[in-house]
C-alpha positions as CSV (number, residue, x, y, z in Angstrom):
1,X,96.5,133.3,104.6
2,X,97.6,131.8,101.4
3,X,97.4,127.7,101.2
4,X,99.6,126.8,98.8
5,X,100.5,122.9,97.4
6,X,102.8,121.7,99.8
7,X,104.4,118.0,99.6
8,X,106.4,118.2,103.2
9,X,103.9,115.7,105.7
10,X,105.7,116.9,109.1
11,X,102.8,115.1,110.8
12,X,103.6,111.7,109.9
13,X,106.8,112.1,112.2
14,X,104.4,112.8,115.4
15,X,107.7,113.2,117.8
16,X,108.6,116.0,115.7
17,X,105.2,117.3,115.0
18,X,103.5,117.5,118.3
19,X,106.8,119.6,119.2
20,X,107.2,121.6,117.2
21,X,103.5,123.0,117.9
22,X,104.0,122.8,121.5
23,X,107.3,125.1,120.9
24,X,104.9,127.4,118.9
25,X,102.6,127.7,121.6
26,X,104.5,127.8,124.7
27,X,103.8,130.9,125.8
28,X,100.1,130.3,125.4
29,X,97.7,129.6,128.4
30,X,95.6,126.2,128.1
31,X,92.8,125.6,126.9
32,X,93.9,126.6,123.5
33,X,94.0,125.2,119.6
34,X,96.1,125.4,117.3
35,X,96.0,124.5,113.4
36,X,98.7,123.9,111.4
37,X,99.2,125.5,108.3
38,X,101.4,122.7,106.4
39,X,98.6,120.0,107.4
40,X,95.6,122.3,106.7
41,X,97.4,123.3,103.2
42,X,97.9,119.7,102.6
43,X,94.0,118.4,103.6
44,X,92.7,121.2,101.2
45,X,94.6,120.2,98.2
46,X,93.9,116.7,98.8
47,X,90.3,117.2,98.8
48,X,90.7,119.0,95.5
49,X,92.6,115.6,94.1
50,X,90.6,112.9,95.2
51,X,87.2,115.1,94.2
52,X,88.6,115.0,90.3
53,X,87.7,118.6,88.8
54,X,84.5,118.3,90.8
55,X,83.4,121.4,92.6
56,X,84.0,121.2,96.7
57,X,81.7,123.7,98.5
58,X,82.9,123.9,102.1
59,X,80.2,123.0,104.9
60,X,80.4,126.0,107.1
61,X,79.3,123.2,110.6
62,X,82.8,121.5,109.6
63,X,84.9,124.8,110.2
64,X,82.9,127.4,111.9
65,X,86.3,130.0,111.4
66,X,85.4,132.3,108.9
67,X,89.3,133.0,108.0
68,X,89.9,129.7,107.1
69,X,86.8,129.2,104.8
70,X,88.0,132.3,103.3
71,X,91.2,130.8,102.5
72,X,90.0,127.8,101.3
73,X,87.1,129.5,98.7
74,X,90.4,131.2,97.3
75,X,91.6,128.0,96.2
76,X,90.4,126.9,92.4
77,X,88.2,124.3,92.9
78,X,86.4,125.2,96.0
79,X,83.0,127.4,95.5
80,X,80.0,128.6,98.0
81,X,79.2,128.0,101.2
82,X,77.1,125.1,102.7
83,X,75.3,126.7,105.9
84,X,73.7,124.7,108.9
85,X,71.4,127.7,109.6
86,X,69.3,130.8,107.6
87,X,71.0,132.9,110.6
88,X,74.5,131.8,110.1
89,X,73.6,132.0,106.3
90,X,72.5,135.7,106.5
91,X,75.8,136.5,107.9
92,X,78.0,134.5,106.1
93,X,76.2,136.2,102.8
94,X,78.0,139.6,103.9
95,X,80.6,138.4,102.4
96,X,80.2,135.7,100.4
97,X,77.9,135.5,97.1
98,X,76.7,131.8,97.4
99,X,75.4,130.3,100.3
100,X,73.0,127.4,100.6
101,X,71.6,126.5,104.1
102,X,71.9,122.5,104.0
103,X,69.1,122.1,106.6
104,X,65.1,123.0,106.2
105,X,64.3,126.4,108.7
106,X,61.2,127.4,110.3
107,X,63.0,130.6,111.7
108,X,60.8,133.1,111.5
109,X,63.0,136.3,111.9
110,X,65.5,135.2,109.7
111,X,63.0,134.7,107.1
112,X,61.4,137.8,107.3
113,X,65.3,139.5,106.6
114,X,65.7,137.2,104.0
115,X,62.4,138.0,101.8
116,X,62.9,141.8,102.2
117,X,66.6,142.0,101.0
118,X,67.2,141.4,96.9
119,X,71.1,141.1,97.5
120,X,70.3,138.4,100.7
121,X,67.6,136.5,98.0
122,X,70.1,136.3,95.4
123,X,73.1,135.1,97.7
124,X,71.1,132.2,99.7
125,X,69.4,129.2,98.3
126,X,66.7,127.0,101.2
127,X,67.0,123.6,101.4
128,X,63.4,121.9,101.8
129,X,61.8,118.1,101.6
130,X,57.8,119.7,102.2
131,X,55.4,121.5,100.7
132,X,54.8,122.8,104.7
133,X,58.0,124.7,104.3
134,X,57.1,126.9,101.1
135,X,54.0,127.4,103.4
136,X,56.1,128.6,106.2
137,X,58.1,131.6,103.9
138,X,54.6,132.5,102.7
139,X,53.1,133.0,106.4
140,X,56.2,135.2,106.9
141,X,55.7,137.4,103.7
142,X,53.5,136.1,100.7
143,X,54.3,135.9,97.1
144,X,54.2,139.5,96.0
145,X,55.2,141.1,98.8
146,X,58.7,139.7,99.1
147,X,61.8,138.7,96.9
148,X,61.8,135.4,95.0
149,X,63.2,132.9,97.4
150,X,65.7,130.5,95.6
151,X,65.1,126.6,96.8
152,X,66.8,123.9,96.5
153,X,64.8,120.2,97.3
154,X,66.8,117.6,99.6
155,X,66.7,113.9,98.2
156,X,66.8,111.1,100.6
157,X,69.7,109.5,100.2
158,X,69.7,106.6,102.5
159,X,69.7,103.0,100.8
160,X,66.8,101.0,101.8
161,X,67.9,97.1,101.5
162,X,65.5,94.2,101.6
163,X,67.7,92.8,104.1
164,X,69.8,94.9,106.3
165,X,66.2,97.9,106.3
166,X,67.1,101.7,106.6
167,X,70.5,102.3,106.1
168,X,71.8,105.5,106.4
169,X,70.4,109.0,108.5
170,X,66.8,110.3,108.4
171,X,66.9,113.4,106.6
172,X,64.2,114.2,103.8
173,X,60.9,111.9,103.5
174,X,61.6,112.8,99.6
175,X,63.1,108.8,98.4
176,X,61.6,107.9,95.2
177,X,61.5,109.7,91.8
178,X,58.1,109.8,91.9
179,X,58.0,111.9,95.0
180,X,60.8,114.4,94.4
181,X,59.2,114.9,91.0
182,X,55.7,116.1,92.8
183,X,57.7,118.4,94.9
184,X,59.8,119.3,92.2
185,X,56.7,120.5,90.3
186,X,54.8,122.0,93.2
187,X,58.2,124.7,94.0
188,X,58.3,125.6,89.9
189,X,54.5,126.2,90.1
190,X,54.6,128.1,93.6
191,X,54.7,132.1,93.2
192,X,57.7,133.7,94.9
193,X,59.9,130.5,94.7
194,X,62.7,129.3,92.1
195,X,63.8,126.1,91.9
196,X,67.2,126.0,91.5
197,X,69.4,123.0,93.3
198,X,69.1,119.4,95.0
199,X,71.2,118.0,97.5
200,X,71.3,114.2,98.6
201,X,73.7,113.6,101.6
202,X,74.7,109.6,101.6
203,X,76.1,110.1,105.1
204,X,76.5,105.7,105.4
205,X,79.2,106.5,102.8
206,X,80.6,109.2,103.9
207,X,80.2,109.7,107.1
208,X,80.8,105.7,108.3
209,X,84.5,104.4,108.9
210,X,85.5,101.2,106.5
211,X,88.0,100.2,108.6
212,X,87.6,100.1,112.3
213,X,90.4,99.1,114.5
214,X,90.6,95.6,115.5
215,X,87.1,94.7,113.5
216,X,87.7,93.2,110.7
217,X,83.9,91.6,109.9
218,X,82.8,94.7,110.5
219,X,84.8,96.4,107.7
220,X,84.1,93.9,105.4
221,X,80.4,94.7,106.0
222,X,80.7,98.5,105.9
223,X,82.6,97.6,102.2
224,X,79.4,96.0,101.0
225,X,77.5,98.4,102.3
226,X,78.3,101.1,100.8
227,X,79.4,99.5,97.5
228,X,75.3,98.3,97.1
229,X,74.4,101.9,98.1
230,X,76.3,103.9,95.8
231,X,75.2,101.6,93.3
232,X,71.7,102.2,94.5
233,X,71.8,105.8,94.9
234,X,73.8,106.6,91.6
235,X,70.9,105.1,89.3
236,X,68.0,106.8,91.8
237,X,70.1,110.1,92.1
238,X,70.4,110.5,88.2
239,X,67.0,109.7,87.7
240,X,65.4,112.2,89.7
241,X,68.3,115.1,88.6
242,X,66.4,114.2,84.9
243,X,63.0,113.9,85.9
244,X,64.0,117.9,87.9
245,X,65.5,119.0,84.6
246,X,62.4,118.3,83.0
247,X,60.7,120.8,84.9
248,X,63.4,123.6,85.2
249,X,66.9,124.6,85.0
250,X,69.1,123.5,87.8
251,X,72.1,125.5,88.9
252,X,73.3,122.8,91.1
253,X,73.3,118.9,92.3
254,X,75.0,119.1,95.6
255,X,76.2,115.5,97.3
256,X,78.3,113.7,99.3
257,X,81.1,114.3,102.0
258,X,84.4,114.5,102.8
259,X,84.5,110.8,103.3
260,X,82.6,109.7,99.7
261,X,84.7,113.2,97.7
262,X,86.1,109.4,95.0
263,X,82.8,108.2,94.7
264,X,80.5,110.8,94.6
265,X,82.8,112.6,92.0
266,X,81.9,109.6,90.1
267,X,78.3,110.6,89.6
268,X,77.8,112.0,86.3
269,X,74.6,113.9,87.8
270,X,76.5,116.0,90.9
271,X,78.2,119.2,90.0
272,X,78.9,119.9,93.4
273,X,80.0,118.3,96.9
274,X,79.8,119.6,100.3
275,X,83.1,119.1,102.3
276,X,84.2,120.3,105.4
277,X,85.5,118.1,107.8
278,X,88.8,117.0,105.8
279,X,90.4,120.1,106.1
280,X,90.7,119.7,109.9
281,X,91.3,116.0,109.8
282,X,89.5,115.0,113.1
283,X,90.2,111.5,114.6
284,X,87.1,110.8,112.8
285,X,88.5,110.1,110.0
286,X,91.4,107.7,111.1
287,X,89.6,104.5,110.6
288,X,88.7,105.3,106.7
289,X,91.0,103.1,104.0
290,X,91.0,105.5,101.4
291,X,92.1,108.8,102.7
292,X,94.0,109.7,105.6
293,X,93.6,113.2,106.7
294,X,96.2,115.2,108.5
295,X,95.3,116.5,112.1
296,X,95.7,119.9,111.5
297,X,93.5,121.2,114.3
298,X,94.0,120.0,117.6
299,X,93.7,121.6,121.6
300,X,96.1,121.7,124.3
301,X,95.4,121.1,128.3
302,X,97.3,121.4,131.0
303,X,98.4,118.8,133.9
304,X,96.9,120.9,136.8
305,X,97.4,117.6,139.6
306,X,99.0,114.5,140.0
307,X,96.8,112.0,142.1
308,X,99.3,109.1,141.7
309,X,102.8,108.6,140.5
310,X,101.3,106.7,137.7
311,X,97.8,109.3,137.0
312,X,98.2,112.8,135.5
313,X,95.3,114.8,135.9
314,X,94.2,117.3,132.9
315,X,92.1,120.6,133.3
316,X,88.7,120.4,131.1
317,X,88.6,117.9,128.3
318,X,85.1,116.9,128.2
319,X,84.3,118.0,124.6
320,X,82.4,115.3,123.7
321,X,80.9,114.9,120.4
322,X,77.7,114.6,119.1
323,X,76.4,111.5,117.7
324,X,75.5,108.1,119.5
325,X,77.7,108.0,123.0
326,X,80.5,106.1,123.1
327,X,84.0,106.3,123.5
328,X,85.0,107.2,120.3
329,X,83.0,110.7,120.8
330,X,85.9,111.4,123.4
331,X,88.8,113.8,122.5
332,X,91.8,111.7,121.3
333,X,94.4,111.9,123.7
334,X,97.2,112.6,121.1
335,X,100.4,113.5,122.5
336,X,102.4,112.5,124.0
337,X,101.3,108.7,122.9
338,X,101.0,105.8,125.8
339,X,97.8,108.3,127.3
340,X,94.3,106.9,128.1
341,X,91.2,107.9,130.0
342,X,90.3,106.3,133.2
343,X,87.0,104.4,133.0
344,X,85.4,105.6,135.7
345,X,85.6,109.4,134.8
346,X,86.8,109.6,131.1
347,X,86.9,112.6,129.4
348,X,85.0,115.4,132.0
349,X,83.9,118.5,132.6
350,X,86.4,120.0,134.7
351,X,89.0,117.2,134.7
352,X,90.5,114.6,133.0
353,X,92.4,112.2,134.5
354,X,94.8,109.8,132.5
355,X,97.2,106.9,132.9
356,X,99.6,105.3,130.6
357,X,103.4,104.9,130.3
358,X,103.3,108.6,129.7
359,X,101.8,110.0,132.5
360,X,104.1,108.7,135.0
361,X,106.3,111.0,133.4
362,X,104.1,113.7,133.0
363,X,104.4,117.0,135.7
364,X,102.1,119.5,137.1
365,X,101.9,122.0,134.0
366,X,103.2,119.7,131.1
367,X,100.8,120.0,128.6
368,X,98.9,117.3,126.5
369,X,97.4,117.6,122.9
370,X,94.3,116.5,122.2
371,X,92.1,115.9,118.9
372,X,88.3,116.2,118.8
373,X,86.5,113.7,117.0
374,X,84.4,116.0,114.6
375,X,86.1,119.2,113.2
376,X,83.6,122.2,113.8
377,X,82.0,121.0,117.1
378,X,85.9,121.8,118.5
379,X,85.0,125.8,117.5
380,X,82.2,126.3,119.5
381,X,85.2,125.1,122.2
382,X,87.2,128.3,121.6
383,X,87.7,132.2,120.7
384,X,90.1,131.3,118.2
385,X,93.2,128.8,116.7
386,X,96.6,129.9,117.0
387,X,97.6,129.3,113.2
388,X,101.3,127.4,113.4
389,X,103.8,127.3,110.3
390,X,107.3,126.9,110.2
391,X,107.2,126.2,114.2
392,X,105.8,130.0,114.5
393,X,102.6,131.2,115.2
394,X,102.1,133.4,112.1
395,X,98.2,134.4,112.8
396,X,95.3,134.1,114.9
397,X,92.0,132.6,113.5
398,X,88.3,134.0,115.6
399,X,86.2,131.1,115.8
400,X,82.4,132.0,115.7
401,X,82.7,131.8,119.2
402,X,85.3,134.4,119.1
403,X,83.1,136.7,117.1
404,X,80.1,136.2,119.3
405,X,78.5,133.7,117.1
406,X,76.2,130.9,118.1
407,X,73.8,129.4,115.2
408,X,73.0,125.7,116.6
């Protein structure tokens, strides 16, 4: 699958769009997802242009298709892997040379295959924010007895205001200078570890909309926001990178998102930044000012009953995301437009019912397009994506799912 540059945006024609990838998938039965090759080509080289020259390494959670990363790591300017798990990292490093697990691991068994393989060691970097987590390799296999683990320590990134309190996600207890120095220097002292990267996530930049529909204050708040914290964090961020470089060589500073790829890029101290979600465009991403994603992945369902003149009911649908419940972790009822969930059922397990100017219209196996609101969670979904271009399907992607894959 090659992704070339391509300037053509079918997408923001949605009559057109939807159609043509309803024409391409016809023959298909529902559920099934499809991802279009113009809008996934598209989403990859914009990452690449609004990151500036600075390294993207694809978060593996954000895609969870193997043939897609691969086609994206072909692409100058994408490198390595960022992993959710040590298992999903041992497999991913079959293939691919650089892998970093963005999360701390207490897995045992996947431990123990890491420490006794030199070509695993020297393809997959830890991420930890504790001393308790060296302690945990070394139950498995001490210093001595294993291969050299490489490490990489996780920076808080959060912005802690004298006003507003804790702002952002709790991830690493590791905030100050002072603190990531001490665990700096405990790794570089440790036998059997190498200190090698840091990562610091700002996820209330990049993972927080700026501009909500119909909320004006609230965007004007989220500005300000995240205009103090990347202030904040870009001073912190560079101090500590120094204050690590003091100690050893680093290979890497990983940061950021697909929603922060302009500012973080901006940091003199990252090399890297972990992105994923952009190339898939979920309806995530529609309420950001700065960027505007195409949908290249999306599902299809199909009408199975009709209730009411006015109601069309859908197979399935409940996909819900993670994150704090509300309606906007609901599948985006996409096309046809005019389609919206009943209150009192929403999106479900089994069934969906909607209502709208469309569904009138709507018959017993019409079909409907939906998008997720995150971009891997809609893999663990499906066996695979039916890869559209040119109105034809030209390939067929295996999800994780589809090659009997479940890390988290």
């Amino acid at each position: 699958m090659n992704l070339t540059a391509r300037p053509e945006q079918p997408w923001l024609e949605p009559a057109a769009y939807w159609a043509s990838l309803s024409a391409a998938t016809e023959k298909l039965d529902t559920p099934f997802g499809a991802i279009s090759l113009e809008a996934l080509s598209w989403n990859a080289h914009d990452m690449l242009r609004r990151a500036n020259g600075t390294t993207i390494r694809v978060a593996s959670k954000s895609v969870r298709v193997r043939g897609v990363m691969d086609a994206v790591l072909a692409l100058p300017g994408y490198a390595g892997v960022l992993a959710y798990t040590l298992a999903e990292a041992l497999w991913l490093a079959e293939t691919i040379d650089d892998v970093v697990v963005a999360y701390p691991t207490v897995d045992i068994a996947s431990m123990a295959t890491l420490a006794r393989s030199p070509e695993l060691a020297r393809r997959i970097t830890l991420m930890v924010d504790s001393v308790t987590l060296l302690d945990v390799v070394d139950s498995v296999l001490p210093a001595g007895k294993r291969e050299t683990i490489r490490i990489a320590l996780e920076l808080d990134a959060s912005w802690r205001s004298r006003v507003l309190g804790h702002i952002g996600v709790y991830r690493s207890p590791m905030h100050t200078v002072a603190q990531a120095t001490t665990l700096g220097a405990a790794i570089v002292a440790r036998p059997g570890f190498m200190l090698v990267g840091m990562m610091a996530y700002e996820a209330q930049i990049a993972g927080v909309i700026n501009r909500p529909t119909g909320k004006p204050m609230r965007a004007r708040a989220v500005d300000y926001v995240q205009q103090q914290s990347t202030t904040e964090l870009r001073e912190r961020r560079g101090a500590v990178v120094a204050a690590l470089r003091n100690l050893t060589e680093l290979e890497f500073v990983n940061g950021g998102g697909t929603g922060s790829l302009e500012r973080t890029a901006a940091d003199p101290s990252v090399t890297e930044i972990g992105a994923g979600s952009g190339l898939f465009g979920p309806h995530l991403f529609d309420g950001y000012s700065h960027f505007q994603p195409a949908p290249a992945a999306a599902f299809s369902l199909s009408v199975v009953r009709k209730p009411t003149a006015e109601i069309a009911t859908l197979l399935g649908g409940g996909w819900i995301a993670s994150g704090p419940p509300a309606a906007d972790r609901m599948p985006q009822l996409a096309w046809p437009t005019g389609l919206s969930y009943l209150a009192r059922e929403a999106a479900g397990e089994v069934q969906s019912p909607v209502r709208g100017p469309a569904a009138a219209a709507l018959r017993v196996g019409d079909r409907v397009w939906l998008r997720h609101t995150k971009a891997g969670e809609l893999s663990e979904h499906l066996r695979e994506f039916a890869m559209v271009d040119g109105g034809v399907i030209v390939d067929t992607m295996k999800t994780y799912r589809g090659e009997g894959k479940a890390f988290l």
